[in-house]
Every structure is written in C-alpha cells, then in structure tokens.
N, CA, C and O atoms as a Tinker XYZ file with bonds, in Angstrom:
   340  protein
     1  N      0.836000   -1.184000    0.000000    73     2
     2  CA     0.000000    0.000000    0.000000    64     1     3
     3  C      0.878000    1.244000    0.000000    63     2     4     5
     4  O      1.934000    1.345000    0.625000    81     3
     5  N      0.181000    2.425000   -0.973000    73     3     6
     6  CA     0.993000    3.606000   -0.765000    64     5     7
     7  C      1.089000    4.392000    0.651000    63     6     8     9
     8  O     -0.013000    4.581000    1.165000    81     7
     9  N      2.004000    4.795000    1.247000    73     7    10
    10  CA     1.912000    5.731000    2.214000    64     9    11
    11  C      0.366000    7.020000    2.222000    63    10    12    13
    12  O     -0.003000    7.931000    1.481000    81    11
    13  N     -0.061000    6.484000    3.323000    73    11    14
    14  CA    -1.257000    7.193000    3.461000    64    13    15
    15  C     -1.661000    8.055000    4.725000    63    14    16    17
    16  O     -0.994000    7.809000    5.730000    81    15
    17  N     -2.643000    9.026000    4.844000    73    15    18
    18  CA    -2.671000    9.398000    5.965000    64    17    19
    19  C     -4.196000    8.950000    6.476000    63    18    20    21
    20  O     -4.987000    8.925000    5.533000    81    19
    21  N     -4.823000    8.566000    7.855000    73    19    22
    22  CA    -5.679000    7.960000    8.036000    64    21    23
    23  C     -5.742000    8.303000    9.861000    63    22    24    25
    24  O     -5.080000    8.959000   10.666000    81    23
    25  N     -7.030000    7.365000    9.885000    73    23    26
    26  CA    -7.231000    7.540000   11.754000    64    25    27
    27  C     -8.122000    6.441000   12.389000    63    26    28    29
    28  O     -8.293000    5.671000   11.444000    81    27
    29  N     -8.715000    5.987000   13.344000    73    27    30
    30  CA    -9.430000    5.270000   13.583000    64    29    31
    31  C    -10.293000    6.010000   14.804000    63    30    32    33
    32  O     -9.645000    6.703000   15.588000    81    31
    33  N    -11.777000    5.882000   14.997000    73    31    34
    34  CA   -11.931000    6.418000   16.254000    64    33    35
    35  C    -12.021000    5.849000   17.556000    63    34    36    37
    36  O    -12.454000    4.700000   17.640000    81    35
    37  N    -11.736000    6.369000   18.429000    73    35    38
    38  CA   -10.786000    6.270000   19.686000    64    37    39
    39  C    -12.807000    6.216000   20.657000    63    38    40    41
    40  O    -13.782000    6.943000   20.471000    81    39
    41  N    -12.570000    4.829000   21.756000    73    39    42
    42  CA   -13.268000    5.373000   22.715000    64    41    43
    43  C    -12.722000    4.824000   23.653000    63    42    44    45
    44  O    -12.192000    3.713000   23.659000    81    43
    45  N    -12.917000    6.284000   25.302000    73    43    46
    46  CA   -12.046000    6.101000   25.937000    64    45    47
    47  C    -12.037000    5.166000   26.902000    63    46    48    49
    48  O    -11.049000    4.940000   27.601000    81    47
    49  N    -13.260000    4.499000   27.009000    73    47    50
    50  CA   -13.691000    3.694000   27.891000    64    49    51
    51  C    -13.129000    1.815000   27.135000    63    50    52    53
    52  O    -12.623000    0.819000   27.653000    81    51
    53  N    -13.415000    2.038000   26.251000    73    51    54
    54  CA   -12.853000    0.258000   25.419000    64    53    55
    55  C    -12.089000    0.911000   24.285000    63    54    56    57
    56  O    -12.354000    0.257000   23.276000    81    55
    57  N    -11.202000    1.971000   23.967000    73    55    58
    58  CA   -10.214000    2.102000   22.914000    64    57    59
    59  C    -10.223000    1.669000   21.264000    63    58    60    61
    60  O    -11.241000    0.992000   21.119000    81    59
    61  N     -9.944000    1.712000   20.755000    73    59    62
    62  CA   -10.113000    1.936000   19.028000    64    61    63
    63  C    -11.542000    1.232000   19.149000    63    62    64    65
    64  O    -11.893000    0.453000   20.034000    81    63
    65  N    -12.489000    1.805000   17.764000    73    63    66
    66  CA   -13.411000    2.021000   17.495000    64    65    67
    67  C    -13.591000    1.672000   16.406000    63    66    68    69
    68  O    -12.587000    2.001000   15.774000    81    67
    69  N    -14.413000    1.097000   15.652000    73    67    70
    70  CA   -14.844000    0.841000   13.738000    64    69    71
    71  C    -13.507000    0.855000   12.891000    63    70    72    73
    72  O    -12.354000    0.716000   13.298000    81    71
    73  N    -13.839000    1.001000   11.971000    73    71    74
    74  CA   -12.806000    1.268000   10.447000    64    73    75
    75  C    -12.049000    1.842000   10.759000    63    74    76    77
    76  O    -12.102000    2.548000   11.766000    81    75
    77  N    -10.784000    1.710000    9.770000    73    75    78
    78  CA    -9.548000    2.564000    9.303000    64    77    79
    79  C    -10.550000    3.687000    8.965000    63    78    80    81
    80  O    -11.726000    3.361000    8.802000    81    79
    81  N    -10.229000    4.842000    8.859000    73    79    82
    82  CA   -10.632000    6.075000    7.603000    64    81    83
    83  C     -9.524000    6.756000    7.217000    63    82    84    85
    84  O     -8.745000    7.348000    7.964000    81    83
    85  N     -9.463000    6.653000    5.931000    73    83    86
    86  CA    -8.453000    7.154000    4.919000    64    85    87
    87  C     -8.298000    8.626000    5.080000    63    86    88    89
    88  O     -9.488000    8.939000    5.115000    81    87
    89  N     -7.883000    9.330000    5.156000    73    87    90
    90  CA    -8.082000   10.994000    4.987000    64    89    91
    91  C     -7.074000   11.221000    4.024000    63    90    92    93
    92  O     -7.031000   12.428000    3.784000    81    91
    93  N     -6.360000   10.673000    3.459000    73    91    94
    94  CA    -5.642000   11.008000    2.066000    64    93    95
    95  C     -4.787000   10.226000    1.943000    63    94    96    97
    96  O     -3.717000   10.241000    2.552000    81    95
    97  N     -5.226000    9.246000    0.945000    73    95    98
    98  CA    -5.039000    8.280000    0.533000    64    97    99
    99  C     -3.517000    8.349000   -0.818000    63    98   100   101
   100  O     -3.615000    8.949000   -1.889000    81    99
   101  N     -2.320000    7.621000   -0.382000    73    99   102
   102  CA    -1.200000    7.090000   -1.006000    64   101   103
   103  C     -1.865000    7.068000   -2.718000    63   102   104   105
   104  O     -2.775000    6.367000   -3.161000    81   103
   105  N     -1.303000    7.764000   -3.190000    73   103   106
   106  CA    -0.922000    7.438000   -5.180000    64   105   107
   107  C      0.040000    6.468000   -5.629000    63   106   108   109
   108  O     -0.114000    5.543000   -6.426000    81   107
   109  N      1.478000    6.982000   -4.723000    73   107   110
   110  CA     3.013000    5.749000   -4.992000    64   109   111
   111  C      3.367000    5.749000   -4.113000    63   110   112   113
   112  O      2.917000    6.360000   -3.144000    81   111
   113  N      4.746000    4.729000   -4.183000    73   111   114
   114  CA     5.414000    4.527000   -3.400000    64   113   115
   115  C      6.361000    5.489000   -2.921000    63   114   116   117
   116  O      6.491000    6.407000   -3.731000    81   115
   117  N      7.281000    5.644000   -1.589000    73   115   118
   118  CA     7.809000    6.051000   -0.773000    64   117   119
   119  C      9.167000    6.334000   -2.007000    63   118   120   121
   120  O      9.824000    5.385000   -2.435000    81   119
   121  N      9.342000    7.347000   -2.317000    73   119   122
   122  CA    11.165000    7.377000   -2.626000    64   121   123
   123  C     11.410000    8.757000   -2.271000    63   122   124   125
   124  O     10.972000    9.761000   -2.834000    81   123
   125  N     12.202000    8.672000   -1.215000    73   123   126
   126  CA    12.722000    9.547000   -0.161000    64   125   127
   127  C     14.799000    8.997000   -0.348000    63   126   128   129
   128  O     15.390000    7.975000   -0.697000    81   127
   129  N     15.285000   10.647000    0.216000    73   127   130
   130  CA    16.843000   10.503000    0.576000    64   129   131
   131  C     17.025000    9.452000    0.949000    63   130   132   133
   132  O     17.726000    8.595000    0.410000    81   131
   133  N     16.207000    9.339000    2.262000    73   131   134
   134  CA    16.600000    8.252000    3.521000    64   133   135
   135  C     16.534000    7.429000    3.376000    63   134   136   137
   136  O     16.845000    6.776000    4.372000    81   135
   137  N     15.995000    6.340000    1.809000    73   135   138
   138  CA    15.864000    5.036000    1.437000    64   137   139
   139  C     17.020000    4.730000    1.201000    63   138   140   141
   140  O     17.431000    3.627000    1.562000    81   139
   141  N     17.856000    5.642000    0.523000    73   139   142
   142  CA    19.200000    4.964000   -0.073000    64   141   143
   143  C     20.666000    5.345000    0.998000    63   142   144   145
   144  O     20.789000    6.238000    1.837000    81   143
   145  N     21.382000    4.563000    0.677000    73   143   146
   146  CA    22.812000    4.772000    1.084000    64   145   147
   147  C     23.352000    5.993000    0.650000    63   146   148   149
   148  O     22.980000    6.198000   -0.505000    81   147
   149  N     24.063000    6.885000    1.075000    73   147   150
   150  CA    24.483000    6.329000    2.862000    64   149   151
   151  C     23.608000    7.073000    4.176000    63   150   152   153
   152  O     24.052000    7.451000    5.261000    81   151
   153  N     22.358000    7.120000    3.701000    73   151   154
   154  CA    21.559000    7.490000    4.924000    64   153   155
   155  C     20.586000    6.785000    5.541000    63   154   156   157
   156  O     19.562000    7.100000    6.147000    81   155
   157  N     21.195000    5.613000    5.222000    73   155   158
   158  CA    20.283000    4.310000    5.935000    64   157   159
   159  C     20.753000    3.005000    5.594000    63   158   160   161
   160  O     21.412000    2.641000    4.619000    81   159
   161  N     20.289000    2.350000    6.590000    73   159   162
   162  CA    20.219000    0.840000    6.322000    64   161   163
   163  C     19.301000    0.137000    5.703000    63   162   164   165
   164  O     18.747000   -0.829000    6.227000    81   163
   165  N     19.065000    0.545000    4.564000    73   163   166
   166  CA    18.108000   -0.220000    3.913000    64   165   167
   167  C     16.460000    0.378000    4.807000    63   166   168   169
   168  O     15.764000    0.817000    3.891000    81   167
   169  N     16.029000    0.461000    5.551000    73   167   170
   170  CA    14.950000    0.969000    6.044000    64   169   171
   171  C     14.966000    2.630000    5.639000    63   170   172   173
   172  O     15.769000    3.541000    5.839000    81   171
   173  N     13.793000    2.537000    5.040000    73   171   174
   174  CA    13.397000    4.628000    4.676000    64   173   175
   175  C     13.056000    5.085000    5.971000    63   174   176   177
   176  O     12.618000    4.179000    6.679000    81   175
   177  N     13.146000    6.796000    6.802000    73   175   178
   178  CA    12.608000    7.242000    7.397000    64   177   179
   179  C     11.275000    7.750000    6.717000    63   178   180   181
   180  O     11.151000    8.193000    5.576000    81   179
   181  N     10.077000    7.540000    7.921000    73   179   182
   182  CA     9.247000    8.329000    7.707000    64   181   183
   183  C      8.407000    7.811000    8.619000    63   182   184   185
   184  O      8.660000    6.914000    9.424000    81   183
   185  N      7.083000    8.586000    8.425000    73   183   186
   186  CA     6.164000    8.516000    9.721000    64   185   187
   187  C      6.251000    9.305000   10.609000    63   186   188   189
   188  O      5.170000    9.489000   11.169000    81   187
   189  N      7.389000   10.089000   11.156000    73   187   190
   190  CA     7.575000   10.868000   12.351000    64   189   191
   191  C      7.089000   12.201000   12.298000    63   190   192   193
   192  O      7.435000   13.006000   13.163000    81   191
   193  N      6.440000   12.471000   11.513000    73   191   194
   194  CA     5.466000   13.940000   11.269000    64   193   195
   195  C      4.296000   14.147000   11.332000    63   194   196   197
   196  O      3.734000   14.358000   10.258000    81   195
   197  N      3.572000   14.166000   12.436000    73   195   198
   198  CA     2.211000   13.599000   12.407000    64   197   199
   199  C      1.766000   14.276000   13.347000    63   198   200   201
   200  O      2.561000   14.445000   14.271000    81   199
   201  N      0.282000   14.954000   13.501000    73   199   202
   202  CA     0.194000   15.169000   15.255000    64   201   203
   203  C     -1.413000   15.337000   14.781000    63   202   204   205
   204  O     -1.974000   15.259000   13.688000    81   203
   205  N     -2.009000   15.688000   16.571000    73   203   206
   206  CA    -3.758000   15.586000   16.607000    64   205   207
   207  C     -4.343000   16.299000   17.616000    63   206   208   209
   208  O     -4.256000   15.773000   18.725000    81   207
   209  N     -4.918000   17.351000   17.548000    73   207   210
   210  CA    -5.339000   18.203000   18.760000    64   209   211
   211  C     -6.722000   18.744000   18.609000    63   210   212   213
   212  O     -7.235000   19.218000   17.595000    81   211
   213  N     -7.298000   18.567000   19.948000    73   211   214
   214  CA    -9.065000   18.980000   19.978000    64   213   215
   215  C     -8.837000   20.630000   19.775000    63   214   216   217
   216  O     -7.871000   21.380000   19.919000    81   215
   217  N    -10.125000   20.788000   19.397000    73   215   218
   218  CA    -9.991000   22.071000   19.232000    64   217   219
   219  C    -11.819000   22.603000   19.179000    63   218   220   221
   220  O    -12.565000   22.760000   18.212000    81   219
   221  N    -12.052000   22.763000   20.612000    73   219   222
   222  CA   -14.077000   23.463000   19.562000    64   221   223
   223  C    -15.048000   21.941000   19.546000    63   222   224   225
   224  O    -16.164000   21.810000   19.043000    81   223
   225  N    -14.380000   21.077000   20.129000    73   223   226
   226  CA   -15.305000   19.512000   19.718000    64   225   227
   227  C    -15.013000   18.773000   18.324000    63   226   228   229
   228  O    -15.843000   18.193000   17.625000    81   227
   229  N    -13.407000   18.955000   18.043000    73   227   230
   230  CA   -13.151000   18.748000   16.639000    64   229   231
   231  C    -11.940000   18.209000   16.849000    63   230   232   233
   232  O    -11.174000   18.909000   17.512000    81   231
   233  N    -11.431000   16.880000   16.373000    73   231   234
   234  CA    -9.773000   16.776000   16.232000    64   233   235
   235  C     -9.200000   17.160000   15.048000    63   234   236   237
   236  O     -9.836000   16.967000   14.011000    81   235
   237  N     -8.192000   17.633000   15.014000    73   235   238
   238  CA    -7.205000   18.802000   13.739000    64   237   239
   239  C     -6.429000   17.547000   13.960000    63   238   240   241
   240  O     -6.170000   17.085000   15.071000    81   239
   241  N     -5.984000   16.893000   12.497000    73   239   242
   242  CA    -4.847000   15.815000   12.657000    64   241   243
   243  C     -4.002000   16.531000   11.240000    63   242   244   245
   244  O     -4.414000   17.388000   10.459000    81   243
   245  N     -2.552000   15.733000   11.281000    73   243   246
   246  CA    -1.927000   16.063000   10.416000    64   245   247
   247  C     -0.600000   15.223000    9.996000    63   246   248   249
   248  O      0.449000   15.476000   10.588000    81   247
   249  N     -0.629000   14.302000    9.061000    73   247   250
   250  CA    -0.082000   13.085000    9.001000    64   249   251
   251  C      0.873000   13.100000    7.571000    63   250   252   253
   252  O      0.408000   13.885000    6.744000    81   251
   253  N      1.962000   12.476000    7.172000    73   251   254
   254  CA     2.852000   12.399000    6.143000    64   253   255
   255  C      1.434000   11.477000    5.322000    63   254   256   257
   256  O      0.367000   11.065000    5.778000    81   255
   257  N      2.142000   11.411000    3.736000    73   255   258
   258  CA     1.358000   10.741000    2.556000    64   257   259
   259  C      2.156000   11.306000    1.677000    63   258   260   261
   260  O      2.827000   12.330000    1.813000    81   259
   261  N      2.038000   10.436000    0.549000    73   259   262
   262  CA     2.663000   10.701000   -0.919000    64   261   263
   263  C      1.385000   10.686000   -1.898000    63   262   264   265
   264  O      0.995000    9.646000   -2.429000    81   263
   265  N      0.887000   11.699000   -2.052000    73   263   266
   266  CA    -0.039000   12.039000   -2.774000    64   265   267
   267  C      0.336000   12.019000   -4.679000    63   266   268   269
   268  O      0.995000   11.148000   -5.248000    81   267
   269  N     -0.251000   13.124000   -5.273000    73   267   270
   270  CA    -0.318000   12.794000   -6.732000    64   269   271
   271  C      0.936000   14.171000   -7.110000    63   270   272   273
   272  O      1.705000   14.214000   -8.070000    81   271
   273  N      0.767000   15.224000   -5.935000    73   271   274
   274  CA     1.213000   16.249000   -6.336000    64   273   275
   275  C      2.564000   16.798000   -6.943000    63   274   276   277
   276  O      3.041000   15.665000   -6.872000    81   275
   277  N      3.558000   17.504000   -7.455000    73   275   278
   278  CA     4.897000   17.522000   -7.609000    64   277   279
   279  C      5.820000   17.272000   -6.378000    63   278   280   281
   280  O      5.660000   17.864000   -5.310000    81   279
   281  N      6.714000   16.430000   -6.587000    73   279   282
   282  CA     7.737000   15.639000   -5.958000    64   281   283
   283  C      9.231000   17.035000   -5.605000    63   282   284   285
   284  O      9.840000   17.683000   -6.456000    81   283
   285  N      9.374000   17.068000   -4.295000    73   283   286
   286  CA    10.353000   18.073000   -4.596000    64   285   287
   287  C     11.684000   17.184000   -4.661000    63   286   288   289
   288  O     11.775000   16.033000   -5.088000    81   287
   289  N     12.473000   17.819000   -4.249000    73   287   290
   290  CA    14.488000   17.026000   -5.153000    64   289   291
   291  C     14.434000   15.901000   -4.051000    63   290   292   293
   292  O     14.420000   14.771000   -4.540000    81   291
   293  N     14.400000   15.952000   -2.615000    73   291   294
   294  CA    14.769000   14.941000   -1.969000    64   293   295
   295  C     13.654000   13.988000   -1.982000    63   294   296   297
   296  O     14.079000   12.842000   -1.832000    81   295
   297  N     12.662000   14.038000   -2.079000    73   295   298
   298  CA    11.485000   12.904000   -1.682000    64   297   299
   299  C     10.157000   13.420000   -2.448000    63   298   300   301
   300  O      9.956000   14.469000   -3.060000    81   299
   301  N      9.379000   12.387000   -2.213000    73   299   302
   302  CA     8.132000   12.532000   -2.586000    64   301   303
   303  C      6.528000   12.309000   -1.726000    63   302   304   305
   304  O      5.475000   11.750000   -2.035000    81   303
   305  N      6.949000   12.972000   -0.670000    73   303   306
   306  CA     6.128000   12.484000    0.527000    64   305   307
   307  C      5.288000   14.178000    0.666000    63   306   308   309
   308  O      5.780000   15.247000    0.305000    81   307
   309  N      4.272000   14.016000    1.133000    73   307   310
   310  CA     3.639000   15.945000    1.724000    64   309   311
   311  C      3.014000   15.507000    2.645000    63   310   312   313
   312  O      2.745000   14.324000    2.856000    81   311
   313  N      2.612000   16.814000    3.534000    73   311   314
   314  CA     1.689000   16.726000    4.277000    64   313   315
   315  C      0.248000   17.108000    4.181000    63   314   316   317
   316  O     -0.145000   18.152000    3.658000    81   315
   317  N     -0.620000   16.067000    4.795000    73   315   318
   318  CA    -2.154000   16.158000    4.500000    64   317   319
   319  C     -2.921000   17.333000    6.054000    63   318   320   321
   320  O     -2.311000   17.455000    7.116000    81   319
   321  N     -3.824000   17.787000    5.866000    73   319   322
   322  CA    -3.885000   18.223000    7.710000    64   321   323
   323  C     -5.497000   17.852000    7.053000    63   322   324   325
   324  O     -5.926000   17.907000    5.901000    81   323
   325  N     -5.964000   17.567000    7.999000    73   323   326
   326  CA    -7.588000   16.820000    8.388000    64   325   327
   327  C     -8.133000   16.775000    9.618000    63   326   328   329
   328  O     -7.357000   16.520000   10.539000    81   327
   329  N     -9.959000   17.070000   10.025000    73   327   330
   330  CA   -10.637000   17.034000   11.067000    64   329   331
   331  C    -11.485000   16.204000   10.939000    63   330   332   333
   332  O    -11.931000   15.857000    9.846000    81   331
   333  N    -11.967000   15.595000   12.427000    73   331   334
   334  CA   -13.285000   15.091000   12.246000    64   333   335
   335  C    -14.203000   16.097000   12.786000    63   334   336   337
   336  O    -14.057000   17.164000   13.382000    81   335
   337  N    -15.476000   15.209000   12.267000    73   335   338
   338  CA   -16.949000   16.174000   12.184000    64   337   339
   339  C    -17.755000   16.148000   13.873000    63   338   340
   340  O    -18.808000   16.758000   14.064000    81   339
C-alpha cells in the first residue's frame, strides 16, 4: 500500500473504534533521501510527522502521505492536515 494518511476512532472507555478512515489516501510509493545509502540501512525514514489536537469539539490531525502532487528534489512524501466532524 501507498503511504497514506488515516485515523481510527478512539473510545475512551474500550479504545479503538470501527474502520480505518483514509483521509488522504497514497498514489506511490515512498522514494525519499533516507531510502538509499548512505543514509540508511536499507529501512526509509518516515512517519515521524504527524500530530492531533481537539480544538471546539473537533480533532485537527496532520499526518505524512505521498499524494499525486509535484515531488520536490529529496522525496516525494507531503503533508495532508484533516478534522473530524
């Protein structure tokens, strides 16, 4: 699967809740600096850009994905930002 950004909902009493939900859904694959030598061992960085905060009765999330859009020189990854309703 392409790198995607997504969530599940949370309850606090028995913890994760229904479905995955996609909030912006992977086009390709991962080709980032950090895949190749010499800035890794064979494992790519990524994932570590992400965060989620209430705000008003609303969570604001904001997660890495490689969407459709232009690729800049080092990678091809952006960021998505998304709420629930």
């Amino acid at each position: 699967m392409d790198p995607s950004g997504g969530y599940i909902n949370f309850n606090g009493a028995k913890g994760p809740a229904g479905a995955v939900h996609i909030a912006a859904a992977g086009t390709a694959p991962l080709d980032d600096f950090s895949c190749y030598p010499p800035y890794t061992n064979g494992q790519c960085r990524y994932g570590d850009y992400s965060m989620a905060q209430a705000y008003n009765g609303r969570i604001y999330m904001a997660a890495e994905y490689v969407g459709s859009g232009p690729r800049g020189t080092l990678s091809n990854w952006g960021t998505r930002l998304y709420w629930t309703r």
